[in-house]
C-alpha positions as CSV (number, residue, x, y, z in Angstrom):
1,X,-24.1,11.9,71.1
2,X,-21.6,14.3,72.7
3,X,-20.4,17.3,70.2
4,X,-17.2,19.2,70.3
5,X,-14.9,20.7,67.7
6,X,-12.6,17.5,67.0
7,X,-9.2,18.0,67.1
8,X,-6.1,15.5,66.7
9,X,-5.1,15.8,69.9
10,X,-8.2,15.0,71.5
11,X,-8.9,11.9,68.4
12,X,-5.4,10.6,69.6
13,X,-6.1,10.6,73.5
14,X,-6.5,7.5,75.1
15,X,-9.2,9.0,76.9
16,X,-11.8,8.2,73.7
17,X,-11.1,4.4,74.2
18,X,-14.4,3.1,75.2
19,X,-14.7,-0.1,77.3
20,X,-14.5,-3.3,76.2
21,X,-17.8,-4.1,73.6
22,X,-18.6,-0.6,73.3
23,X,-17.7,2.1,70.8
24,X,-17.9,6.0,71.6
25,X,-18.8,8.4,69.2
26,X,-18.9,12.4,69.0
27,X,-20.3,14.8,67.0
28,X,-17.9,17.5,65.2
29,X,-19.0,20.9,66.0
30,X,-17.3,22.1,63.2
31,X,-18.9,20.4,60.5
32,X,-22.6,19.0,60.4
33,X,-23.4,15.2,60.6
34,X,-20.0,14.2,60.8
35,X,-18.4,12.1,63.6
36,X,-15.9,10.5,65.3
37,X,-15.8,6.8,66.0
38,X,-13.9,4.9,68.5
39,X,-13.8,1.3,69.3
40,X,-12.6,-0.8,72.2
41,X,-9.4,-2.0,70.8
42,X,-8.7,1.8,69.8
43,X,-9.9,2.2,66.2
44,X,-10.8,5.9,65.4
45,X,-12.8,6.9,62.1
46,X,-15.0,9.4,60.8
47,X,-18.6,9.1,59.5
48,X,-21.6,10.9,58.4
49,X,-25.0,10.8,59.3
50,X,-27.2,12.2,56.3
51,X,-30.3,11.1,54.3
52,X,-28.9,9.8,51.3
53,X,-30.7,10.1,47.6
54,X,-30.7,6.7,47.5
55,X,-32.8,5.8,50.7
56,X,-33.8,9.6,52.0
57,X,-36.5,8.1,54.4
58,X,-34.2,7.2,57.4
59,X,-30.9,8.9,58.2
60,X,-27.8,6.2,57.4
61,X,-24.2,6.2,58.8
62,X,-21.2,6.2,56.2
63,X,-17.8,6.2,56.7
64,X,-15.7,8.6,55.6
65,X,-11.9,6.9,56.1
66,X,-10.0,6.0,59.1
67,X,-8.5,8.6,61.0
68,X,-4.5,9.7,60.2
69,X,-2.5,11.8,62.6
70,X,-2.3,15.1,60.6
71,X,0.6,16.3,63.1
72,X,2.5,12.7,61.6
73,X,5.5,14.8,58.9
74,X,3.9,13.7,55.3
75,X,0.4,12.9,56.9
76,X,-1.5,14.7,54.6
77,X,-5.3,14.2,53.0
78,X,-6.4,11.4,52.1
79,X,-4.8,8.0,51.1
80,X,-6.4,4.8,50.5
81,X,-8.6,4.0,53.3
82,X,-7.1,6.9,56.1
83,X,-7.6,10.4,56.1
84,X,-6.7,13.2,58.1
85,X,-9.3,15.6,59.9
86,X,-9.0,18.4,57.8
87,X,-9.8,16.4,54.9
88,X,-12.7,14.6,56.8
89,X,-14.2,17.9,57.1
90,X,-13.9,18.6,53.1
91,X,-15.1,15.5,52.0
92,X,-18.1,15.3,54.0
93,X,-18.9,19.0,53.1
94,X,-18.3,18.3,50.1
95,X,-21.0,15.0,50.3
96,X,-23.7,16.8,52.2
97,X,-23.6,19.6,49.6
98,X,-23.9,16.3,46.8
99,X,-27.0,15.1,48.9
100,X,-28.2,19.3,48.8
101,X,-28.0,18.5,45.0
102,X,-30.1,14.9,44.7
103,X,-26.5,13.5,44.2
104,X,-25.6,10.2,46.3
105,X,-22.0,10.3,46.9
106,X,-21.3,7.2,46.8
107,X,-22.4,6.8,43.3
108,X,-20.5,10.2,42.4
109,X,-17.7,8.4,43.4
110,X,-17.8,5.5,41.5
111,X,-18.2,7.8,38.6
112,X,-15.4,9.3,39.3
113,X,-13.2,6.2,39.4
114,X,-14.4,5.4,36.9
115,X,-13.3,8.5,34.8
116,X,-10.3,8.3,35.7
117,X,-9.8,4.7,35.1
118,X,-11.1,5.6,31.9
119,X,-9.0,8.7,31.3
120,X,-5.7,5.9,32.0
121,X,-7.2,3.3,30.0
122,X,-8.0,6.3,27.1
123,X,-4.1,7.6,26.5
124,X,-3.2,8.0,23.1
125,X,-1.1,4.9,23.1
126,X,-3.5,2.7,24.4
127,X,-6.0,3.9,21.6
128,X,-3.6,3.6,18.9
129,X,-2.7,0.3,20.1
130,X,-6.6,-0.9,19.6
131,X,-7.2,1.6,15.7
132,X,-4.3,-0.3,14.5
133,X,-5.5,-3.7,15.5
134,X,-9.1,-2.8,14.5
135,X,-8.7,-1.0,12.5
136,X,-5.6,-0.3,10.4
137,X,-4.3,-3.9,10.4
138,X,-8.1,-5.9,10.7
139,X,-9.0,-8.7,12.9
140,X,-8.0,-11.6,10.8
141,X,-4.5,-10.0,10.5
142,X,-4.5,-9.5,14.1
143,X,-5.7,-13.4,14.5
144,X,-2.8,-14.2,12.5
145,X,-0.3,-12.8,14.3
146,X,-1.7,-14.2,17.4
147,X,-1.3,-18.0,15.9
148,X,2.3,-16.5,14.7
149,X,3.1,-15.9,18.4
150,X,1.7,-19.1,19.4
151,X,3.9,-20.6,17.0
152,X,7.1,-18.6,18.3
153,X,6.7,-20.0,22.0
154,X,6.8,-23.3,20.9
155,X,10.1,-22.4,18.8
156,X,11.8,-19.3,20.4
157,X,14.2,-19.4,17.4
158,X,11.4,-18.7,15.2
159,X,11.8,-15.5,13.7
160,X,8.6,-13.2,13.6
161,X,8.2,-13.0,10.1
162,X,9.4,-16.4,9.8
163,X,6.5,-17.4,12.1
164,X,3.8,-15.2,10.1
165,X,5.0,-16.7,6.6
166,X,4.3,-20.1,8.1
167,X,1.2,-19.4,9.7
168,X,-0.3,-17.6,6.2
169,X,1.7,-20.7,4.3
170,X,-0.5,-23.6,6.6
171,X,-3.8,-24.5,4.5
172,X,-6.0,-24.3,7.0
173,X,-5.7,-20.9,8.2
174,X,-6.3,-19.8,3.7
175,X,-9.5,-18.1,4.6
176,X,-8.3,-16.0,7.3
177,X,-5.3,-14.9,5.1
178,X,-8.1,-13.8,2.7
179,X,-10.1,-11.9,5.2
180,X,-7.0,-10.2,5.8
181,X,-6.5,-9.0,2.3
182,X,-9.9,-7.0,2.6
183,X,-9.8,-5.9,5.6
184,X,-8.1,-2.8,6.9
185,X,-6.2,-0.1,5.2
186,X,-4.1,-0.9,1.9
187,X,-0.9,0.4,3.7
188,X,-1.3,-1.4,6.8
189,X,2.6,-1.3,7.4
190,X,3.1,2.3,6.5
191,X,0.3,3.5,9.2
192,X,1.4,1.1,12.1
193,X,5.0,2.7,11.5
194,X,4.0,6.3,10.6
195,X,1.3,6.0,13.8
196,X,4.0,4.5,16.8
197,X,7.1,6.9,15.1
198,X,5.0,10.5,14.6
199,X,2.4,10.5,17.0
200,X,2.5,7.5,19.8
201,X,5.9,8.8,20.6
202,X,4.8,12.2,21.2
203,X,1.8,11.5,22.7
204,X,2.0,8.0,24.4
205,X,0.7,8.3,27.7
206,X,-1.6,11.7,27.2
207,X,-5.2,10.9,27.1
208,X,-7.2,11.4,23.8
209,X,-9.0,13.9,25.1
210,X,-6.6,16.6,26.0
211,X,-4.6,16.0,22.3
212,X,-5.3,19.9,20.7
213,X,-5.3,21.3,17.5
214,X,-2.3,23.1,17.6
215,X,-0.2,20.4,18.8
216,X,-1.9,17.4,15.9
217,X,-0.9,20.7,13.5
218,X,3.2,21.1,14.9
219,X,3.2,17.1,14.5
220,X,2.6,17.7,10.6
221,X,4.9,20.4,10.4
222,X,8.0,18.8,11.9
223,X,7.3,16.1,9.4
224,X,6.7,18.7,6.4
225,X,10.3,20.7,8.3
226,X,12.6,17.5,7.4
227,X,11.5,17.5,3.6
228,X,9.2,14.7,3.7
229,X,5.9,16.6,2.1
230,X,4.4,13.5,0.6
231,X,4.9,11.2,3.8
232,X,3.3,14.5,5.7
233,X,-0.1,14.1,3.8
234,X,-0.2,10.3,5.0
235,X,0.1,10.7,8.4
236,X,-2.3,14.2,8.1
237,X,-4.4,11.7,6.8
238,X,-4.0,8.5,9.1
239,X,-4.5,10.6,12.0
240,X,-7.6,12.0,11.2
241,X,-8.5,8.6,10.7
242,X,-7.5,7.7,13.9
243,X,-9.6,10.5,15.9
244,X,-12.4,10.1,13.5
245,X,-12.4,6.2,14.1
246,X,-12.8,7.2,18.1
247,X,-15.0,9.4,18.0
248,X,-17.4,6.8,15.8
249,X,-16.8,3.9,18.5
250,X,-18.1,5.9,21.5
251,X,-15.9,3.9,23.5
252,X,-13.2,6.6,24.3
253,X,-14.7,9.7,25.7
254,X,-13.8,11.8,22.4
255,X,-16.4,13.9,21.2
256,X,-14.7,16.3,18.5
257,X,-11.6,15.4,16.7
258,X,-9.0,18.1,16.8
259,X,-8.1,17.5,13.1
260,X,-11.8,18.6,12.0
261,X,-10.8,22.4,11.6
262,X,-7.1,21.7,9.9
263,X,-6.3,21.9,6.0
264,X,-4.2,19.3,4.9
265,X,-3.1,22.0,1.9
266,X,-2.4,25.1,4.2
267,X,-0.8,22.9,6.5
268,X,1.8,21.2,4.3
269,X,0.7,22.2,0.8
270,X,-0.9,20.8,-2.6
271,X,0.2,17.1,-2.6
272,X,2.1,16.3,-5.4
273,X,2.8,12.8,-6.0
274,X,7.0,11.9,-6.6
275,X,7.4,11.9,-10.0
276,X,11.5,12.2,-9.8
277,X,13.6,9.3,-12.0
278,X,17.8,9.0,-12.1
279,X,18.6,9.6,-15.3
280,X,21.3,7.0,-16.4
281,X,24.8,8.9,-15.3
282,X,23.0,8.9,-12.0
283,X,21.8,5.4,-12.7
284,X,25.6,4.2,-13.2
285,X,26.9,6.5,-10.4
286,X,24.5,4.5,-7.8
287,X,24.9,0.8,-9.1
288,X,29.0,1.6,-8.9
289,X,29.1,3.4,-5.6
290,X,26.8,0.6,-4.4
291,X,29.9,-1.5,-5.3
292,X,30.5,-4.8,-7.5
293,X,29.9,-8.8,-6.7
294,X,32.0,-9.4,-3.7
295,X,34.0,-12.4,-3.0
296,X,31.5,-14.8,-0.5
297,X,34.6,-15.6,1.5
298,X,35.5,-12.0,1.8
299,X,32.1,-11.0,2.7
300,X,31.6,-14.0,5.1
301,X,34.6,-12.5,7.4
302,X,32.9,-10.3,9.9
303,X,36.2,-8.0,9.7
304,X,34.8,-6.9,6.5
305,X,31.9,-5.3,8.0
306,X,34.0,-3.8,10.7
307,X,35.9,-1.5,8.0
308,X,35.1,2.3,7.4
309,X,32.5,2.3,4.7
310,X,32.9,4.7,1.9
311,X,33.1,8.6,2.9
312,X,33.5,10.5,-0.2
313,X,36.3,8.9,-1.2
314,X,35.1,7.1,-3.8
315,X,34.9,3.5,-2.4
316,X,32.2,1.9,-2.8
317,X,29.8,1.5,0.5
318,X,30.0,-2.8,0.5
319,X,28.0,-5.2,2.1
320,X,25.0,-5.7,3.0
321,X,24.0,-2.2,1.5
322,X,25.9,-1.9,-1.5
323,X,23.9,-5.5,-2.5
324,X,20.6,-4.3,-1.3
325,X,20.3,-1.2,-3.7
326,X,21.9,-3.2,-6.7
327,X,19.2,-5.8,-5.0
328,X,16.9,-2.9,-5.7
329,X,17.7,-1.7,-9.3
330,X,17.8,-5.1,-10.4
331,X,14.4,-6.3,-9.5
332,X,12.0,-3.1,-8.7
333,X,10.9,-4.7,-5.7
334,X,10.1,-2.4,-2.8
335,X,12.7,-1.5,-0.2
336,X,11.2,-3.3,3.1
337,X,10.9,-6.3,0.5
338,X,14.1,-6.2,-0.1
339,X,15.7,-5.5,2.8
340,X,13.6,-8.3,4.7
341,X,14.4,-11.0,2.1
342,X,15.3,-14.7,3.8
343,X,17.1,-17.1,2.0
344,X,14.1,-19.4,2.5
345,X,12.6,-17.6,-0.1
346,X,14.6,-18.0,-2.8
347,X,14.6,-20.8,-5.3
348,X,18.0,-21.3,-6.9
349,X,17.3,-24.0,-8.6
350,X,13.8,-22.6,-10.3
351,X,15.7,-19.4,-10.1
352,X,12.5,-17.7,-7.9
353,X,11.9,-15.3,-4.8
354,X,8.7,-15.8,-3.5
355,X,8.1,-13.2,-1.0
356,X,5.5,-14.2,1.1
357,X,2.0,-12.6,1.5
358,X,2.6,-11.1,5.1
359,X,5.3,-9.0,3.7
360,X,3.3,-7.9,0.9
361,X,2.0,-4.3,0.7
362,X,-1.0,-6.3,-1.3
363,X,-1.4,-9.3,1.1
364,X,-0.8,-11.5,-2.1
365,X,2.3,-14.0,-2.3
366,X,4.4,-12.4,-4.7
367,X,6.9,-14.6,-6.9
368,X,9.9,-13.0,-8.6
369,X,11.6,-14.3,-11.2
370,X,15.6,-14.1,-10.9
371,X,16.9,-12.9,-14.2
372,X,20.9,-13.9,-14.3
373,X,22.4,-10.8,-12.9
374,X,20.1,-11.2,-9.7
375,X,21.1,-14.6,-9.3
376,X,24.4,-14.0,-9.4
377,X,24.3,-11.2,-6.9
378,X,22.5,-13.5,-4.4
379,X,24.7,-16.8,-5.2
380,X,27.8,-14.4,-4.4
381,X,26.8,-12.8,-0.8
382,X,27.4,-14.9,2.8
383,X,25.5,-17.0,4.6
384,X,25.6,-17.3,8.2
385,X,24.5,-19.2,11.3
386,X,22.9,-17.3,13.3
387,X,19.6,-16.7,11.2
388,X,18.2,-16.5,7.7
389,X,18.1,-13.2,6.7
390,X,20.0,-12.6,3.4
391,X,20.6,-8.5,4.0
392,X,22.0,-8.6,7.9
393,X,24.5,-6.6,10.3
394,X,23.3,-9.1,12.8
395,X,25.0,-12.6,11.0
396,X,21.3,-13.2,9.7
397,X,19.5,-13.0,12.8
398,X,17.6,-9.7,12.1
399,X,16.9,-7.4,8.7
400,X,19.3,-4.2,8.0
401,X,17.8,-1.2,9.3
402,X,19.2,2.8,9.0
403,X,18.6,2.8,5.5
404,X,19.0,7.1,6.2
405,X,22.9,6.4,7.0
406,X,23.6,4.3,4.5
407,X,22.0,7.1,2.0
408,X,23.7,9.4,3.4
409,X,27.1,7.4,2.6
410,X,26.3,5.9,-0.9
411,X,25.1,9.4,-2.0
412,X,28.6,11.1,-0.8
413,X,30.5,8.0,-2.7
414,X,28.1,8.5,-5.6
415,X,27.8,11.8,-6.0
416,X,24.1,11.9,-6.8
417,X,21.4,13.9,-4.6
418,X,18.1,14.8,-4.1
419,X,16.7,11.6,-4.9
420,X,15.1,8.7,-2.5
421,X,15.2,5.5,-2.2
422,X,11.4,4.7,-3.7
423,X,13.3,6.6,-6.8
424,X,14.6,3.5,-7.6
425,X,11.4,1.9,-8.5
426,X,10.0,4.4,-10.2
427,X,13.1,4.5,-12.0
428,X,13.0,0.8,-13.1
429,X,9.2,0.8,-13.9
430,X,10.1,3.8,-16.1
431,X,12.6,1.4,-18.2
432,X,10.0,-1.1,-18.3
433,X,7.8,1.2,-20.4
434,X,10.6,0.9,-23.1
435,X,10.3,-3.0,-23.2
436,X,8.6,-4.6,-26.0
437,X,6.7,-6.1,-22.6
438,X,2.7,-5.9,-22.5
439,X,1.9,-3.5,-19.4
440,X,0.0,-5.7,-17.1
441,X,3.2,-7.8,-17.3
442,X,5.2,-4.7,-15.9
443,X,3.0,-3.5,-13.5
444,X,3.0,-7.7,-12.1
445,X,7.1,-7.6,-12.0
446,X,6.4,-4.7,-9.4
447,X,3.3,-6.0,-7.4
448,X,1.3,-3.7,-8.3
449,X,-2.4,-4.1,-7.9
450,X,-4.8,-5.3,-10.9
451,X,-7.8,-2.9,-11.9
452,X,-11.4,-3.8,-13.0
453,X,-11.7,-7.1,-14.5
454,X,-8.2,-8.3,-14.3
455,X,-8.4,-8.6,-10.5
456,X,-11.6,-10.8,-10.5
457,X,-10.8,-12.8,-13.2
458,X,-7.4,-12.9,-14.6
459,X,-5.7,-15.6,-12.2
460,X,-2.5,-15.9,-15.0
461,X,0.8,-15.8,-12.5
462,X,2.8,-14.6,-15.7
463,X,5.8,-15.8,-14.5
464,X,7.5,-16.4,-17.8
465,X,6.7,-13.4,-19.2
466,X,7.9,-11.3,-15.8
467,X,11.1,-13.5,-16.2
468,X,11.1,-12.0,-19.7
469,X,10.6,-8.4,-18.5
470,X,13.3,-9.0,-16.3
471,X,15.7,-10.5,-18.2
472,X,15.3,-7.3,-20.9
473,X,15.4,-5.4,-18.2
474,X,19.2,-6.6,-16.4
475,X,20.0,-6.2,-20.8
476,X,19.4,-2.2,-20.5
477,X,20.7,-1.8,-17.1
478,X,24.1,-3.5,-18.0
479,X,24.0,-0.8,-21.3
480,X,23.7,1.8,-18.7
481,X,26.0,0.8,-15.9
482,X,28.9,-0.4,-18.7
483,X,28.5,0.6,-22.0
484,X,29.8,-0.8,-24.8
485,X,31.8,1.7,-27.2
486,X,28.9,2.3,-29.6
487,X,26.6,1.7,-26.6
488,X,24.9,-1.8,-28.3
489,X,24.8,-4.9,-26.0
490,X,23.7,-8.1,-28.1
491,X,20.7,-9.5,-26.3
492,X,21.9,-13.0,-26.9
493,X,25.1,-12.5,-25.3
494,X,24.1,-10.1,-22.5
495,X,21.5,-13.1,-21.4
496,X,24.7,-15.3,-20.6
497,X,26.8,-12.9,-19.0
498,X,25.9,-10.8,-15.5
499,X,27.3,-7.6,-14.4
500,X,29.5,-8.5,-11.9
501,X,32.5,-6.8,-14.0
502,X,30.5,-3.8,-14.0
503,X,32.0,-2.0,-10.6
């Protein structure tokens, strides 16, 4: 084989374009066991000649790329299957120093891909995307939101909640719906949204890998920076989770989690649970700013929701906000609850909401009774065409969202501060402790989960006593929001009345 220090000009000659069934070849001077080969119809590659780890007995032929015109503008190193000389050169130096080593190349190669397929396939979203399916939510959930789906194709106007209230409602799919009460975390929606908002956001397509200390700490921080403290120590804690849940599957190329060396306290600080009520000025200051019963006619004319909401001004804020908090004092539901309620849901006759178990915190169907006020906030809000939804910007077809704005404007109107919305509950649960009510009954009005031997064995729905709580309840609310002159509502009377002079 003839040798010679290879250059483009002499690859590109039509000189090195061998008769017809032959193929020339020649040894670069310039770099040991590699080659040039050129066919008849004018095809020009590099090779090299080595013995390989993997059969070192006899010397073997590889190919190193096709041949690309490095004095071509942009023709630089190597691209799919061409390369130029120069980087010929470095990759088969590179190879015979592998073979030096014991190292086939070919196999170092594949390894390689194969890191970096894995390095794509290992970005923080795609790894959140599989903890929360695995994980956070469970695989029955996850099975039930694939049947939901299904479900969805076959009617496109199928909400998705609509969908996964159906699915979990069908009789035959009861035992997953019960698998999917065990399995994952307890606040499955809280870490899919605190996971996506804080940290997939931030971090979507970096790989797992390279996520440090320092930046998993100024995550925390800008949460702890916009006076959220207590939501601060959940996602401290669901992303440890998350790194430690990585590391434990081996699947993901994480070794050490950067969270192992941070302090949750030092970080952010002790965590102190909320422990903040309205007193009742500030009680009657939200239910009036939140505005009284509105006209269903008034409502239902979508020039309504066009108007300025209240600024300061004293007017109250209106649909479908103004409803929703009243929504909220009233019944001591949750605010996602709330806020996500269909009209399907509620029993006007039976005087019921029975939220369904895929929006429950708990996984359990929950059934609320509708004390008078309640119903007669519901019976006096619009209904429109375009979808179910009883709280809506969107004439039913989608929830309320930007429950921060509509804060904002109720505390200006209100004049009340420094509380949250969860404050509500806690406010109402508060009351409940001045009911002659017994306290499972109270803690059942709000969903909250049974302890010990209650949860195995007490299977009593009390819904006539919850419709008791709540009905004593709406009595002490409509004292607070419109007192009588010596401050004494009759019970028998305030149970056939409602609020909805109370504005």
């Amino acid at each position: 084989m003839a040798k010679i220090r290879l250059t483009d000009r002499f690859i590109a000659s039509p000189k090195r374009v061998p008769p017809k069934g032959k193929r020339g070849k020649v040894a670069d001077s310039h770099t040991p066991g590699m080659y040039l080969v050129v066919t008849d119809t004018g095809h020009r590659s590099f090779a090299v000649i080595a013995r390989y780890p993997l059969n070192p007995k006899h010397p073997v032929p590889r190919t190193l790329g096709e041949w690309r015109d490095s004095r071509v503008p942009g023709a630089k190193g190597e691209s799919g299957r061409t390369i130029t000389l120069e980087a010929a050169r470095a990759k088969a130096s590179e190879w015979l120093a592998l073979i030096e080593r014991g190292i086939d190349p070919k196999i170092e190669e594949d390894r390689q891909r194969a890191a970096t397929l894995r390095k794509q396939a290992n970005n923080f979203g795609a790894v959140a995307a599989e903890f929360i399916d695995r994980h956070v939510k469970g695989p029955a959930l996850v099975e039930l939101e694939r049947l939901a789906a299904e479900k969805r194709k076959e009617q496109p106007d199928l909400s998705a909640s609509d969908a996964l209230a159906q699915v979990r409602g069908d009789a035959k799919n009861r035992a997953l719906v019960q698998q999917s009460a065990a399995q994952g975390l307890a606040k499955k929606a809280d870490a899919e949204h605190t996971i996506k908002t804080e940290f997939v956001q931030r971090w979507g397509i970096r790989p797992i890998t390279e996520i440090y200390p320092e930046e998993c700490s100024a995550a925390i921080r800008a949460i702890v920076k916009r006076g959220s403290p207590y939501q601060a120590h959940n996602a401290f804690g669901y992303l440890r989770q998350f790194f430690n849940w990585a590391i434990g599957t081996g699947e993901f190329g994480l070794d050490a989690s950067p969270m192992r060396n941070l302090s949750p306290v030092k970080l952010i600080g002790d965590r102190v649970a909320r422990e903040h009520t309205l007193n009742d000025a500030d009680l009657r200051a939200v239910w009036r700013a939140a505005g009284g019963l509105m006209d269903a006619g008034a409502v239902a004319d979508r020039r309504r929701r066009d108007r300025p909401k209240g600024d300061g001004d004293g007017e109250p804020i209106g649909y479908p906000y103004g409803p929703l908090f009243r929504m909220l004092m009233l019944t001591g539901q949750r605010e996602r609850e709330v806020a996500d309620m269909v009209w399907s849901e509620v029993d006007f006759d039976q005087a019921i909401w029975t939220i369904p178990s895929a929006r429950m915190k708990g996984g359990a169907t929950h059934v609320v009774p509708l004390a008078p006020d309640a119903l007669a906030l519901l019976r006096s809000l619009p209904r429109f065409t375009a979808g179910d939804h009883v709280f809506t910007t969107t004439d039913g077809e989608k929830p309320v969202n930007g429950f921060s704005k509509a804060k904002v404007r109720i505390d200006k109107v209100s004049g009340v501060t420094g509380w949250k919305i969860h404050d509500l509950r806690r406010t109402v649960r508060t009351h409940f402790s001045a009911l002659p009510i017994q306290d499972v009954v109270r803690e059942a009005v709000i969903a909250h989960a049974q302890k010990a031997l209650h949860k195995v064995y007490d299977r009593h729905t009390y819904l006539a006593e919850k419709r008791e709580c709540l009905t004593l309840w709406e009595v002490r609310l409509r004292g607070i929001v419109k007192p009588a002159p010596d401050n004494v509502v009759p019970l028998h009377a305030a149970r056939e009345t409602t609020m909805a002079e109370a504005v």
